[in-house]
N, C-alpha and C positions, 0 to 999 in steps of 0.2 A: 842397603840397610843391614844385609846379614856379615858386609863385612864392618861395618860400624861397630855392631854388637860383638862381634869379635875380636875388635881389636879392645873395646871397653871389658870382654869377658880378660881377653889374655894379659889387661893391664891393671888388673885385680882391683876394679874400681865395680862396688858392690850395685846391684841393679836396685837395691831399698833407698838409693839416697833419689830415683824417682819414683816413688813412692807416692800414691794417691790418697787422698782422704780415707780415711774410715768414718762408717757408722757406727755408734753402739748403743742399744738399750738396756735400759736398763734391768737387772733382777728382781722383781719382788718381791724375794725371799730375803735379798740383802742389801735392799736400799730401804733407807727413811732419812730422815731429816729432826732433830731436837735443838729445844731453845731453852737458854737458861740466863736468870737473872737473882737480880736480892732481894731478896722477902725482907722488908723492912731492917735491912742489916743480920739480921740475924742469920742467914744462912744464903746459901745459893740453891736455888730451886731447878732443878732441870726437868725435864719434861719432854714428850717427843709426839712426832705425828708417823702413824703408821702406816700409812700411806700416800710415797710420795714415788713419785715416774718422770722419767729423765733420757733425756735422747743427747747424744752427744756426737759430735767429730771431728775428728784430729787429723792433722796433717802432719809426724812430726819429723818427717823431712821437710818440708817446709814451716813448719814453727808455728802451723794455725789453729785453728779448731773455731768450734761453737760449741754453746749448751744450750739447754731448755729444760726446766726442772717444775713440775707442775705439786704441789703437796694439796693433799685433801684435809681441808681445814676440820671436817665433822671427823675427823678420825682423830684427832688429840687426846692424847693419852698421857695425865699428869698423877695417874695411881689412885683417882678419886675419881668417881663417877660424878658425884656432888659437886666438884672443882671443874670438872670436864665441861659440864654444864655451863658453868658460869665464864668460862674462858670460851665456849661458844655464843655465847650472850650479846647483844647489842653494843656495851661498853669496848668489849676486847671484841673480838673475831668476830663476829654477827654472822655466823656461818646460815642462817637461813637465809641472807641477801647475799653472800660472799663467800661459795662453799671452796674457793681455791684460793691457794696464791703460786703466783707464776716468778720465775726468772727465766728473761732471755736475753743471753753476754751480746753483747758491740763488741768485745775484741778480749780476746785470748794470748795472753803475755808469758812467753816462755823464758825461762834459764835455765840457760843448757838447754839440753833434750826433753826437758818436760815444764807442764803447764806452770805458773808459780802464782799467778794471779788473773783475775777473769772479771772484766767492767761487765756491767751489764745494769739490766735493769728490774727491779723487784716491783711487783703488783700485791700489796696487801690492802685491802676494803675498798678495791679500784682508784687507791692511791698508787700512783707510779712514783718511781724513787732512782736514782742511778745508787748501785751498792757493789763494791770489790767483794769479791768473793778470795780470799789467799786461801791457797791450796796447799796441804800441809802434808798431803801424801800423794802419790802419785804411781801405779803400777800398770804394765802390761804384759801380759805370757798368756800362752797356751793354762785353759781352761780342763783339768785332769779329769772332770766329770762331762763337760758338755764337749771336750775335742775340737772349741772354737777357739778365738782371741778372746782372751777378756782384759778389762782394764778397769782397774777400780780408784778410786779418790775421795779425800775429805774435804773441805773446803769450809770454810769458815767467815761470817760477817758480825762486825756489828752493827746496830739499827738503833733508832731510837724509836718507842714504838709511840709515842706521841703525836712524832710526823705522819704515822697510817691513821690517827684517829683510833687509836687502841689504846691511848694512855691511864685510864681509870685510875686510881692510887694512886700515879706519880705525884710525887718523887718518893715517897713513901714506901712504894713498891716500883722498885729501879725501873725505868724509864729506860736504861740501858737492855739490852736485849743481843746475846750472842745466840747467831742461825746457826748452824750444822748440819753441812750436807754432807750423808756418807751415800755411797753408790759402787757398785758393781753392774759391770752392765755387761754383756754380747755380744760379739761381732755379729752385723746383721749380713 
């Protein structure tokens, strides 16, 4: 074995391309997730949930990973306490029967070296959904505060939220719906 490794050290082939999974969790200082849609044409509403936690792992020498992204639906924060209200409400989110919504990826789709898009499946009011999540940014380095790995990303879907039983207003008030998940997360 020690001469294996030596002759892979002396033939300058790097020991990261065996390279194991990582875990990472996420930060709750700089992860959350926002949704934005059209307010009867008039404008584009966006709005976000303040907390949301997220576990991830990557393989990217082997080209894999998973997620699991959990957001807490009573924490919606759309700049109105009044509004807050009513988007936690029976119509849209019913957060007293359904205080989360979950994603958890089937499969992790790389180009290149890094994630590009991530199937999985979304749980909004205990509707299940399959929803692509395209990841639109993607980074990993030493962490200059915590002296770990971190790895951060955005990832973006869109929904119809009629299909969760959250449609109130439609089409009136877009039935379309872009997710946004941003995340930094830890090496655990």
């Amino acid at each position: 074995m020690k001469k294996i490794f030596a002759l892979l050290v002396a033939a300058g082939i790097s020991m990261s391309a065996f390279a194991a999974p990582e875990t990472f969790t996420s930060d709750a200082n700089h992860t959350f997730s926002s949704f934005s849609y059209s307010h009867f044409g008039y404008s584009i509403q966006t709005s976000r949930f303040n907390n949301t936690t997220a576990k991830f792992t990557v393989d990217r020498a082997a080209k894999t990973g998973s997620v699991e992204a959990t957001i807490d639906t009573k924490s919606v924060d759309t700049g109105s306490k009044l509004f807050d209200g009513h988007i936690q409400g029976e119509d849209f989110l019913d957060t007293g029967k359904f205080p989360t919504i979950t994603y958890k990826s089937t499969k992790v789709n790389f180009k290149g070296d890094v994630p590009a898009t991530i199937d999985g499946n979304l749980t909004i009011k205990g509707i299940t959904k399959p929803v692509t999540l395209t990841v639109t940014h993607f980074q990993c380095a030493d962490h200059p505060m915590m002296k770990k790995l971190a790895c951060g990303a955005n990832a973006t879907a869109k929904i119809k939220r009629t299909e969760f039983n959250a449609g109130k207003y439609a089409p009136n008030v877009g039935d379309e719906v872009t997710l946004t998940l941003a995340i930094e997360a830890i090496k655990e």
